[in-house]
Backbone as a ProteinNet text record, in pm:
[ID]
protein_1_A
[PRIMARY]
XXXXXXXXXXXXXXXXXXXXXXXXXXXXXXXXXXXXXXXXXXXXXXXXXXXXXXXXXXXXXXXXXXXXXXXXXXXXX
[TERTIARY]
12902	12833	12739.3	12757.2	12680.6	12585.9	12439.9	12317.4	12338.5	12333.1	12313	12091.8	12066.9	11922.3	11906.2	11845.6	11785.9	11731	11788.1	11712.6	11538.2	11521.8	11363.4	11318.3	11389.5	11279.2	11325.7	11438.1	11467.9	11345.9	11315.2	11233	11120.3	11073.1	10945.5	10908.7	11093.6	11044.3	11023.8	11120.1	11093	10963.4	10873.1	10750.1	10662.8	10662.9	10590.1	10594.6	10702.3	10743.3	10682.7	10669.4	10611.6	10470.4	10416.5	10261.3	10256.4	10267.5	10268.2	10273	10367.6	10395.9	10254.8	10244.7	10079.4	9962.4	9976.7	9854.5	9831.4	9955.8	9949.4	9928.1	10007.3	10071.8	9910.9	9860.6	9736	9612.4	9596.9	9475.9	9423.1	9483.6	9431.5	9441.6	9351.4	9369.4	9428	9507.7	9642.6	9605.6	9486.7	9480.5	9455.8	9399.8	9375.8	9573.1	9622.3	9746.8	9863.6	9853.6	9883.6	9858.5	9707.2	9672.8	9793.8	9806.1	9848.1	10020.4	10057.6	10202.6	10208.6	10084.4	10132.5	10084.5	10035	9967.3	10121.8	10180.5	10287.3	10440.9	10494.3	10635.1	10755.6	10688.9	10784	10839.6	10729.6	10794.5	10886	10845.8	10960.4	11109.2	11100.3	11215	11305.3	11226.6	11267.5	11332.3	11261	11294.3	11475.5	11514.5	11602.6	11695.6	11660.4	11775.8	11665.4	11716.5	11678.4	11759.7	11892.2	11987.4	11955.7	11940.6	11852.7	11734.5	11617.3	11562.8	11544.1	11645.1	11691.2	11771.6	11815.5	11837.7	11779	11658.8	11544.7	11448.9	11358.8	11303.2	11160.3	11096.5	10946.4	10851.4	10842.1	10783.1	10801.3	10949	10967.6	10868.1	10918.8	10818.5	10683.9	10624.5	10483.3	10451.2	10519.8	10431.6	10483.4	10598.1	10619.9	10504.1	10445.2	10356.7	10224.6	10213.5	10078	10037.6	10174	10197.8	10191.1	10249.1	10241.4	10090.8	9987.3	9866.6	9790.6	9836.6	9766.5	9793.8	9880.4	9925.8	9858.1	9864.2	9770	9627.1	9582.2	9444.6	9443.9	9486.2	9459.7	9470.9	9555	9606.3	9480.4	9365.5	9250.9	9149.3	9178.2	9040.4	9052.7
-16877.6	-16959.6	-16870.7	-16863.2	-16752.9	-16836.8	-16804	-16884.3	-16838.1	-16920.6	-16887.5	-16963.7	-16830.8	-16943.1	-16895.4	-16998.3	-17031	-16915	-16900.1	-16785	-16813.4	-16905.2	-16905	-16855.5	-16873.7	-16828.4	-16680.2	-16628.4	-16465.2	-16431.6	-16492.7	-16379.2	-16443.7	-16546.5	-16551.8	-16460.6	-16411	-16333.7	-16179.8	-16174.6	-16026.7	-16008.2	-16085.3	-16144.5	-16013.3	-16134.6	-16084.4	-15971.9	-15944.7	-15763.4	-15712.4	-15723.7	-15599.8	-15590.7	-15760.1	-15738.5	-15667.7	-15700.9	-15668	-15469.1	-15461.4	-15319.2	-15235.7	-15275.9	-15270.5	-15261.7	-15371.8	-15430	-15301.9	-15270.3	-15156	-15010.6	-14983.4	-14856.8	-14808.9	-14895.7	-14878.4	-14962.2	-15023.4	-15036	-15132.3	-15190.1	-15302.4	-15467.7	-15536.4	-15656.5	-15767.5	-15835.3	-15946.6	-15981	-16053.6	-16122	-16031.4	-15910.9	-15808.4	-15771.2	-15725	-15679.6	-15801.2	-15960.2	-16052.6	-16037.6	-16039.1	-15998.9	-15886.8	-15764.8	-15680.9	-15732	-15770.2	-15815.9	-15908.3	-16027.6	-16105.3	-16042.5	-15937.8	-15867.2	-15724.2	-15740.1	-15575.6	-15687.7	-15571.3	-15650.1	-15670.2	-15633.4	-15707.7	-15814	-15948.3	-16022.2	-16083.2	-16032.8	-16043.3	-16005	-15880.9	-15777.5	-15868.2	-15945.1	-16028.3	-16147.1	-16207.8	-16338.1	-16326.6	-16195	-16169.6	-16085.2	-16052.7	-15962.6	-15975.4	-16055.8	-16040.9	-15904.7	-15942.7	-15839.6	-15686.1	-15660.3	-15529.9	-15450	-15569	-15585.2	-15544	-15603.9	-15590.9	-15469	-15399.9	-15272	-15166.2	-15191.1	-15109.7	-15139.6	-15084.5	-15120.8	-15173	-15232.4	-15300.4	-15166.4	-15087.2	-14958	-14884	-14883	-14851.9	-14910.1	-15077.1	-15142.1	-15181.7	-15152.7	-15119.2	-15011.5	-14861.2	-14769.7	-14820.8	-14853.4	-14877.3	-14998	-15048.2	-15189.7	-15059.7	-14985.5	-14915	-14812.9	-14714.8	-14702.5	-14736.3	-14837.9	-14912.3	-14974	-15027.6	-15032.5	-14934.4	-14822.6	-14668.7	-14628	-14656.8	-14587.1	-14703.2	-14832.9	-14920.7	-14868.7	-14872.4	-14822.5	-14692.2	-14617.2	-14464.3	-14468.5	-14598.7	-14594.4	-14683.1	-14729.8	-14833.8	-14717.2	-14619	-14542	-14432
3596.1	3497.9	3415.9	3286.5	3187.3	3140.8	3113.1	3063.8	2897.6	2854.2	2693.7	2659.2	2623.2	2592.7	2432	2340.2	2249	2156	2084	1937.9	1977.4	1965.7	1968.1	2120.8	2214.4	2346.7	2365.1	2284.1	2311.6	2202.8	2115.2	2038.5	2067.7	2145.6	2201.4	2307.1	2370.6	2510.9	2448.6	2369.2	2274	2258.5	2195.6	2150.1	2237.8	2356.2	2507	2553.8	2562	2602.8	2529.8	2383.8	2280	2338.2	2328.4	2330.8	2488	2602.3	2731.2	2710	2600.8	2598	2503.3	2421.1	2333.8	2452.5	2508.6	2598.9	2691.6	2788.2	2831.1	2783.8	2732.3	2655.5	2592.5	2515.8	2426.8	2479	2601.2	2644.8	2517.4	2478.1	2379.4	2427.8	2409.1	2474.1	2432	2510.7	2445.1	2357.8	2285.7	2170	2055.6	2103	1994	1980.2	2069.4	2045.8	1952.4	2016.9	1949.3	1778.9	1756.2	1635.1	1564.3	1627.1	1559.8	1544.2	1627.9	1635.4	1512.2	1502.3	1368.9	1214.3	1261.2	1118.4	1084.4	1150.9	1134.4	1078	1031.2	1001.2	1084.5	1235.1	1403.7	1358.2	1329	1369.9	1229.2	1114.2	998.6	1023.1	1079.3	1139.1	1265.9	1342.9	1459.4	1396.2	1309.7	1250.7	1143.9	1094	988.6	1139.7	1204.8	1288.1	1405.4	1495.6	1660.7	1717.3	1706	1738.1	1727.2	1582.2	1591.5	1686	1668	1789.1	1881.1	1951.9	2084.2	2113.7	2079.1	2053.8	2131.8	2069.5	2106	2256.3	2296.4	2397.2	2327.9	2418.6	2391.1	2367.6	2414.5	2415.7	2247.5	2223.7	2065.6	1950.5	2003.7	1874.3	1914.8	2046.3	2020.7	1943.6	1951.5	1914.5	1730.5	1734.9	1549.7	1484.6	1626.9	1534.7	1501.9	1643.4	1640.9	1519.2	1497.6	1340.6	1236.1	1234.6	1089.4	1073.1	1205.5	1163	1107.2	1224.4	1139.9	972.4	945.6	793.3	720.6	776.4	708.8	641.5	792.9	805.3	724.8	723.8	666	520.8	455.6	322.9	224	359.9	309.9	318.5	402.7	381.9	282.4
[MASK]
+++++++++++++++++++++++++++++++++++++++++++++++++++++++++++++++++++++++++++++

């Protein structure tokens, strides 16, 4: 018997892994890391291609969210 689950709870679980992976990886705290997850273009990228995604490991698109805040940040100062 194969489980098929829901576009929305794979990229809610995608979601989790990233932040869990932030949270750790960077010593930043869930809601601060949450923050950064809805401020980066993850979850645009998640929403147009899960598949892609998933590809990758949670570890990848933490450090690509942690990046893309940095070049943020660096492009404001």
């Amino acid at each position: 018997m194969s489980m098929h689950y829901s576009d929305e709870y794979i990229e809610l679980r995608l979601k989790q892994m990233v932040l869990e992976s932030i949270s750790l990886s960077y010593d930043i705290e869930s809601k601060d890391a949450l923050t950064l997850i809805e401020e980066s273009t993850f979850l645009e990228i998640l929403k147009e291609d899960p598949e892609f995604i998933g590809h990758y490991p949670p570890e990848y698109w933490a450090e690509y969210i942690i990046e893309e805040r940095n070049l943020v940040n660096n492009k404001l100062n």
